[in-house]
SEFIDREN-869200 format. One record per atom (N, C-alpha, C): residue in one letter; y, x, z. Coordinates in steps of 0.1 Angstrom, whole numbers, plus 5000, padded with zeros to 4 digits. Layout:
N
aYXZ...
REM end
This chain:
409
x379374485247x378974605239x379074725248x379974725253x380774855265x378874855274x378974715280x377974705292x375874825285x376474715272x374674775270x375174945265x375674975263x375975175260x375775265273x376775135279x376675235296x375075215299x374275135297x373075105304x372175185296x372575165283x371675295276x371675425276x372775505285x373375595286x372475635300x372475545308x372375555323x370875555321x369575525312x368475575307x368275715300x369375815307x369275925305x369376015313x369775935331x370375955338x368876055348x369276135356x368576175364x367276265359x367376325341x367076395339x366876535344x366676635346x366776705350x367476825338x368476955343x369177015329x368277105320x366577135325x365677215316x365277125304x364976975312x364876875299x365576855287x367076915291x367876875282x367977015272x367777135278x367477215270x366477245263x364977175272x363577185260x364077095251x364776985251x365276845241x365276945231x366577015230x367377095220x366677175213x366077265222x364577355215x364077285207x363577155213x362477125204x363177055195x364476975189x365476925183x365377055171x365677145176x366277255163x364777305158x363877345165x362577325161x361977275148x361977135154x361476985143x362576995131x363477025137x365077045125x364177115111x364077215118x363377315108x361877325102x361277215106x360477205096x360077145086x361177225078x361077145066x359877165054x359477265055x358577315047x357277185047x356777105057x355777045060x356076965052x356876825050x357576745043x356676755027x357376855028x357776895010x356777045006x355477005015x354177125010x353277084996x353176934999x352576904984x353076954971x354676924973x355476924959x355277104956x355477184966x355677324967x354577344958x353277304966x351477324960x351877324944x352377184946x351977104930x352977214920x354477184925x355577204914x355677384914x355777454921x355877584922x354477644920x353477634927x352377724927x351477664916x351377504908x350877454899x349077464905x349277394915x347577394921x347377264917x345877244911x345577094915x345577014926x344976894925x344876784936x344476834944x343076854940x341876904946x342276994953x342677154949x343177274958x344077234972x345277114966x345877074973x345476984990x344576934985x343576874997x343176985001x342277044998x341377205008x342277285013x344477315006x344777365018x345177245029x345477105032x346077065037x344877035046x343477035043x342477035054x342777185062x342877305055x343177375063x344077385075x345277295069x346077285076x346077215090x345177095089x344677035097x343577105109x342677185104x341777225109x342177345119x344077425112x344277545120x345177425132x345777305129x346777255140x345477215150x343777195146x342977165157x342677305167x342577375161x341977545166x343577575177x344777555171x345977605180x346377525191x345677405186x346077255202x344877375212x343977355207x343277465220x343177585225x343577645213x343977765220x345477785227x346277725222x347577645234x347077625248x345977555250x345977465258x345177585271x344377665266x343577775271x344577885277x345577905266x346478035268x347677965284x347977845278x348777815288x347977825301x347277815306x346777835318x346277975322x345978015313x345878175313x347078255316x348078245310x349378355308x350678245310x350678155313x351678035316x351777975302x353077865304x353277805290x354377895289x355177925296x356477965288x355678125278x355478165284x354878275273x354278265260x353578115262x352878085250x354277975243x354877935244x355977885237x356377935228x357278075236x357978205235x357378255221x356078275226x355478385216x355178315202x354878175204x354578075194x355778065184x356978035190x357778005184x358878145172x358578285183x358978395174x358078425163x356478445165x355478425155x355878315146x356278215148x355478095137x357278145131x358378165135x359178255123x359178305119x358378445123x357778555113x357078505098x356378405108x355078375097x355278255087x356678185090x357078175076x357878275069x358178345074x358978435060x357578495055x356678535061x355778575050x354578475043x354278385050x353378285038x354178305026x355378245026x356178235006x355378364999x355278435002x354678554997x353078544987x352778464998x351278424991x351178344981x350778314970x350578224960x348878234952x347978324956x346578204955x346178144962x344978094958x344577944968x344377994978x343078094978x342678144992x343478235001x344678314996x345478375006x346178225010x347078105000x347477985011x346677945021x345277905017x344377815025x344677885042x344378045040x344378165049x345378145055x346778145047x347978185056x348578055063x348377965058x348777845064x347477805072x346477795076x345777805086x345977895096x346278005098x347178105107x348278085112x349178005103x350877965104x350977825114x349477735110x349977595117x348677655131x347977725129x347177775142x348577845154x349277885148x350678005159x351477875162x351777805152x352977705154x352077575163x351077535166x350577405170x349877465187x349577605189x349177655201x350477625214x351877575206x352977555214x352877415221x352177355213x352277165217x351977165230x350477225236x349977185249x351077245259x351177345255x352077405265x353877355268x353977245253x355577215257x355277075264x354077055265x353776885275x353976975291x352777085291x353177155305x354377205312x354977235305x356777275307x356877165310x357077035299x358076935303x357776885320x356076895321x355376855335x356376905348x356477035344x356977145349x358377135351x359077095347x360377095348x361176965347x360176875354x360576715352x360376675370x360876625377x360276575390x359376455385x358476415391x357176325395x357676185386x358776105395x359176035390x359776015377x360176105367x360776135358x359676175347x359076175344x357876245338x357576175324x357576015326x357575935314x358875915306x360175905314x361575945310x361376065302x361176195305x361076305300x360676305288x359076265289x358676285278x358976185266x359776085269x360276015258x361476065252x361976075260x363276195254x363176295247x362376385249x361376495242x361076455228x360176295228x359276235214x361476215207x362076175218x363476105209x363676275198x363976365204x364076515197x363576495190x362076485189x361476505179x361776415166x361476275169x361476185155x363176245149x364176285156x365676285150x365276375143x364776505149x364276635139x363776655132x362776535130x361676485116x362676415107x363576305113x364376245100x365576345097x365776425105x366976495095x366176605083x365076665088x364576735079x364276755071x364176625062x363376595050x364776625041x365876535044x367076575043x367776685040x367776785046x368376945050x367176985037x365976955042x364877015030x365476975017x365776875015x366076834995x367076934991x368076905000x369277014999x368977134997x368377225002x367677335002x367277334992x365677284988x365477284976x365677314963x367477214964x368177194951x369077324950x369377384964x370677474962x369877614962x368477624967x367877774971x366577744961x366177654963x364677654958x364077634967x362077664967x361577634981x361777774988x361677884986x361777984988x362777975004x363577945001x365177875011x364377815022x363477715018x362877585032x362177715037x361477805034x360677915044x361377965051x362578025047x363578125052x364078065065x364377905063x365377845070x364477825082x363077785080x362177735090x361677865098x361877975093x361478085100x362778115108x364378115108x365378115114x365478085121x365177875121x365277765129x364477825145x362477915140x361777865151x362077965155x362978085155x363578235161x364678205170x365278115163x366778045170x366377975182x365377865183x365177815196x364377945205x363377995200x362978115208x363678135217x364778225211x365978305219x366678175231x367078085225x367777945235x366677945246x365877965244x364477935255x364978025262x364678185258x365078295264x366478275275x367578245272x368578235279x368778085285x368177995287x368277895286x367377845303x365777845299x364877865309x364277945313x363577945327x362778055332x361577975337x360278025342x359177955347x359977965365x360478035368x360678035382x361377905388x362077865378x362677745381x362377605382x361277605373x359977525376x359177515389x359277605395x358677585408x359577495417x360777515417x361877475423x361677295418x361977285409x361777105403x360677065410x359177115409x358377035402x357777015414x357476975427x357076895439x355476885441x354876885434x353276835428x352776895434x351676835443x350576915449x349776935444x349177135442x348277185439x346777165445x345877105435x344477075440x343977215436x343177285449x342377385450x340577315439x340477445429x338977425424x338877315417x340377305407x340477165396x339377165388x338976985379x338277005369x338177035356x337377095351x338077125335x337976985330x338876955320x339376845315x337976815306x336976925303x335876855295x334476785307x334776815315x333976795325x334576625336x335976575326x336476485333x336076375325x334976285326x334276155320x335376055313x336276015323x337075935323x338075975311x338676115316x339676145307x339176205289x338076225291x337676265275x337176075272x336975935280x336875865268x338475835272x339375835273x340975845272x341075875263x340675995254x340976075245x340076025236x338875985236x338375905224x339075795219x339175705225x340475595227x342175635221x342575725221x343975775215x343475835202x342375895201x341975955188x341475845178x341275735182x341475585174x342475545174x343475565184x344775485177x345575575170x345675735173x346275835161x345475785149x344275765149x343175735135x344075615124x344775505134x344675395127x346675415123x347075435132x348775465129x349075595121x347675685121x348475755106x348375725093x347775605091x347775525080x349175495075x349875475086x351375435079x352475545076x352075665074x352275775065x351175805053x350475725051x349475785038x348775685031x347775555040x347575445030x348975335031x349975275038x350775185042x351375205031x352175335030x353275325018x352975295003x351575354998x350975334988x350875134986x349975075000x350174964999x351474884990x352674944998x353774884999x354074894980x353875004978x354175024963x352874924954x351774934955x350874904946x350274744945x350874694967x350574524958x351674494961x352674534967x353874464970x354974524958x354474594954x355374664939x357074684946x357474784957x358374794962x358874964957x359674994957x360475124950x360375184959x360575334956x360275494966x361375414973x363075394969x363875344977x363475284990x363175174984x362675035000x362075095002x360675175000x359475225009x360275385018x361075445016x361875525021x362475445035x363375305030x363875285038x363175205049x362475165045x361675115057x360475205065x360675305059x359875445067x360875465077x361975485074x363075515083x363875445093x363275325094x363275205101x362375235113x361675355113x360575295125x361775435132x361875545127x362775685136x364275595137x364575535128x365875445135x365575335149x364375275150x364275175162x363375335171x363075405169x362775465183x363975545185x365075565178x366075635183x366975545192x367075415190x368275335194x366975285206x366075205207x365375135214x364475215229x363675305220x362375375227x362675405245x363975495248x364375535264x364875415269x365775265268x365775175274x364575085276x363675065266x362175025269x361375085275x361375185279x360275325293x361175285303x362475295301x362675225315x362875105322x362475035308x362574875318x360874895321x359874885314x358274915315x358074955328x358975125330x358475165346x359075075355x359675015353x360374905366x359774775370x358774765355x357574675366x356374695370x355674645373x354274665375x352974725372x353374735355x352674765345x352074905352x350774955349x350175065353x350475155335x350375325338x350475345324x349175315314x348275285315x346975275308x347375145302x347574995309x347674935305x348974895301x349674975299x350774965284x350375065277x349875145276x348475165265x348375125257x347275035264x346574895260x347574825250x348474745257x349474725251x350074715231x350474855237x351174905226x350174935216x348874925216x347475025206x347074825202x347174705213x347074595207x348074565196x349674585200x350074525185x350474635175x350174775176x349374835163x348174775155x347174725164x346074685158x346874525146x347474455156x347974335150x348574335138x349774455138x350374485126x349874525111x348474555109x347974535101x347174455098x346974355105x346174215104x347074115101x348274155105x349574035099x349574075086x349274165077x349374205067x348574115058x347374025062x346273975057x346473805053x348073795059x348073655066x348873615052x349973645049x350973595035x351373705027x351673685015x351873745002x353373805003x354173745010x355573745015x355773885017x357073965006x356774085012x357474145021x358374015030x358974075041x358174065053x356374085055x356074075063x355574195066x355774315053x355674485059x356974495066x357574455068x359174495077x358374455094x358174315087x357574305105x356174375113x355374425104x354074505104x355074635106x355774685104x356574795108x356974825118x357474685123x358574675139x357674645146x356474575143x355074595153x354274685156x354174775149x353174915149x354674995157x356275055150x357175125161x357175055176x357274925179x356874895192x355874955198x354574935189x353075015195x353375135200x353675205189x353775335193x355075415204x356375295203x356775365216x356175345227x355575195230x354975195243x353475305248x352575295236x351675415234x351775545240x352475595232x352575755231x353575785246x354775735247x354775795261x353875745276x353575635279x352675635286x351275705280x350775735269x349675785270x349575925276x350575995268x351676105276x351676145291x352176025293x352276045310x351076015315x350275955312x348575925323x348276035322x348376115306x347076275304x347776355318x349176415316x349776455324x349276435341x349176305345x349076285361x347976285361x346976275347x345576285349x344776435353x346276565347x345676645347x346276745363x345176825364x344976915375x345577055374x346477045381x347077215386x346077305382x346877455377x345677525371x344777485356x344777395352x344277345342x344877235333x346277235335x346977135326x347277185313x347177275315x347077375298x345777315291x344577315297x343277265295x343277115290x344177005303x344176925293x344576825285x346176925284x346776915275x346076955258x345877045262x345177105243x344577015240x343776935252x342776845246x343276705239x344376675246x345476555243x345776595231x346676715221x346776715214x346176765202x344876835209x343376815197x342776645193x342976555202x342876455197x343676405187x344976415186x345976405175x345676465162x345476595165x344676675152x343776615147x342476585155x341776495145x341876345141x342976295145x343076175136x343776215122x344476325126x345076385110x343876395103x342676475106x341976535099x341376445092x340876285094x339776255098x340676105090x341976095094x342475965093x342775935079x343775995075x344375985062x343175965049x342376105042x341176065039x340175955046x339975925053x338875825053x339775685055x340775665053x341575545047x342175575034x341975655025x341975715012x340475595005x339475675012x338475655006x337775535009x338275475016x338375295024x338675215011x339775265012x340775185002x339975144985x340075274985x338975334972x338275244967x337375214983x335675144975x336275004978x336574964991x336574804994x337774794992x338874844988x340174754987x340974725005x342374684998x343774675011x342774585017x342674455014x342274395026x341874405036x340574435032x339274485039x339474625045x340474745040x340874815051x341774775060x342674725060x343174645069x342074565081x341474505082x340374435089x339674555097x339574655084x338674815098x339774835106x340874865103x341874945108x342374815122x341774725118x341774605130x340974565144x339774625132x338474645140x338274775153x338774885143x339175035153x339675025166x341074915161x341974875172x341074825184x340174695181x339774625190x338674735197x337774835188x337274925197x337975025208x338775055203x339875135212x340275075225x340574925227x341074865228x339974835244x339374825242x337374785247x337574925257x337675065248x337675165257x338375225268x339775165262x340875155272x340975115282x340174965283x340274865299x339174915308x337974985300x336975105305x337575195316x338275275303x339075365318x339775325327x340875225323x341875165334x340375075350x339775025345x338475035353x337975125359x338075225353x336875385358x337975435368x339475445363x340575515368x341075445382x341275305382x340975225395x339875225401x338775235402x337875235408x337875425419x337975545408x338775625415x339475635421x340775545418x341775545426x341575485446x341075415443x340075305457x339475425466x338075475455x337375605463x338075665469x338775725463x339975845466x340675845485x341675645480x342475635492x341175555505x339475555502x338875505512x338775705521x338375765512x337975895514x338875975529x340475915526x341375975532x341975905541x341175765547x341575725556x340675795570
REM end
């Protein structure tokens, strides 16, 4: 027991100390957003909007976190990231203490399209920092440690939010989330500088980089991730309903085996990145990988009536997704070019945006006409296209790779 702590411990090892400070930032950050969680109930129980209203703001919602992945991703390269963090993170506290304020449809639609546009312009730019303040080797380390912040920050929040609720009202989750994204601000402030990033970060600068829309390879990369965001946010919006409606399982169990996937990436996710980088594996194809037994996990779904086979469809999609998301992470990263990693980064996390937008409803309305099954089988299908695109690039990206080292002999 002693042995595996120390070895899980020692997968933390050679961090660098900015890391461990963006961790925190971004830890007390996610802490505080409670408001997201618990925006329907707000809509529904406090403001008394319908369904309907309820969808048009949360498309909003969706539509300003597409507009701020790029304009993040633009500004960082423009004015650095730390400035766009900085500024992101004191704004998007302001600008919850004043949304509560708003209560018709079209001042919400308005204010919360502004709120998740200031708060989501931060994302590209906290992948460039981490770039920034990670050495070479350390980069996939990093950014999983980073994703570890986040999921802890997502499961305590929901948490802190009930509490709130019960003891302030919603009124309280504004206040608290506007404190939270002021509080890391300032830590940033005393904490990091850009100057010190030059010192870490070793990476040679390519003179006359490409814009990330102009990179073939790397935009179908990003088609290819915006299929597997497409099919894994299902298990925040059609999965759980599943779980309730043919498996007749209680908010409880469907709770607790939500919380099952941020419990195995908390304990598991950084000793699996580091056994991964220690063999062979290239990052694309643990990718591949990880977007295969996502796809699987809901095609086991098809197989027995047994309802402990959502537990295992659970531990197959959280495997997907740890192996996924930080290698996917780290390819965009090494894929992208000095001078324009702001560029395409925004675009990495504009792809995420639209599987929000794009995912949830159109496995709403899946469901709807043909029924679980049969969405299950698309959501199988998606995989295998994704899947098709993926060995594309890892093709396209070796075959560069070759050019490259013939070029420079």
């Amino acid at each position: 027991m002693k042995k595996l702590l120390l070895n899980y411990i020692d997968t933390f090892s050679g961090l660098s100390k900015e890391v461990w400070w963006l961790a925190l930032i971004t830890l007390i950050n996610r802490m505080g957003a409670m408001v997201i969680p618990f925006l329907s109930l707000y809509l529904s129980d406090d403001l008394c909007f319908t369904l309907k209203e309820i969808g048009w703001v949360m498309s909003c919602y969706g539509f300003g976190s597409l507009l701020g992945a790029w304009l993040g991703g633009k500004l960082s390269d423009k004015v650095g990231y730390y400035k766009v963090i900085l500024t992101s993170l004191l704004l998007t506290g302001v600008s919850f203490f004043v949304v509560q304020y708003f209560t018709s449809f079209w001042s919400i639609c308005i204010s919360f399209f502004i709120l998740i546009t200031v708060a989501d312009a931060a994302r590209p730019a906290f992948f460039v920092a981490l770039s920034a303040y990670s050495k070479p080797e350390n980069k996939t380390r990093s950014l999983t440690f980073i994703r570890l912040a986040i999921n802890l920050g997502f499961s305590m929040a929901p948490a802190l939010g009930g509490f709130l609720i019960v003891t302030l009202g919603y009124a309280g989750l504004f206040w608290v989330d506007g404190i939270t994204c002021i509080i890391a601000g300032f830590i940033m402030i005393k904490t990091l500088h850009p100057k010190k990033a030059r010192i870490i970060d070793k990476e040679v600068v390519i003179d006359n980089p490409t814009p990330a829309i102009s990179d073939a390879t790397y935009m179908l990369f990003l088609v290819a991730l915006t299929l597997f965001g497409f099919i894994f946010v299902q298990y925040f919006s059609t999965i759980p309903l599943y779980y309730k409606e043919v498996h007749f399982l209680s908010e409880k169990s469907i709770g607790l085996i939500l919380a099952m996937n941020g419990v195995l990436i908390f304990i598991f996710e950084m000793p699996l990145i580091a056994y991964l980088e220690s063999t062979s594996l290239s990052k694309i194809r643990n990718v591949i990988h990880g977007f295969i037994l996502t796809g699987i996990s809901f095609l086991i779904l098809l197989i027995t009536p047994w309802a402990g086979i959502v537990i295992i469809g659970m531990v197959m999609a959280t495997v997907g997704e740890m192996i996924s998301f930080p290698f996917g992470n780290s390819f965009a990263l090494d894929r992208s070019k000095k001078g324009r990693q702001g560029d395409y980064m925004g675009y990495y996390s504009m792809s995420f945006s639209l599987a929000h937008i794009f995912g949830h409803n159109t496995g709403m309305q899946f469901i709807n006409i043909y029924g679980y099954d049969n969405a299950w089988l698309f959501m199988g299908g998606i995989s295998a296209i994704g899947t098709i695109l993926l060995i594309i690039v890892k093709y396209k990206a070796s075959k560069e790779k070759t050019i490259h080292i013939a070029s420079t002999r």
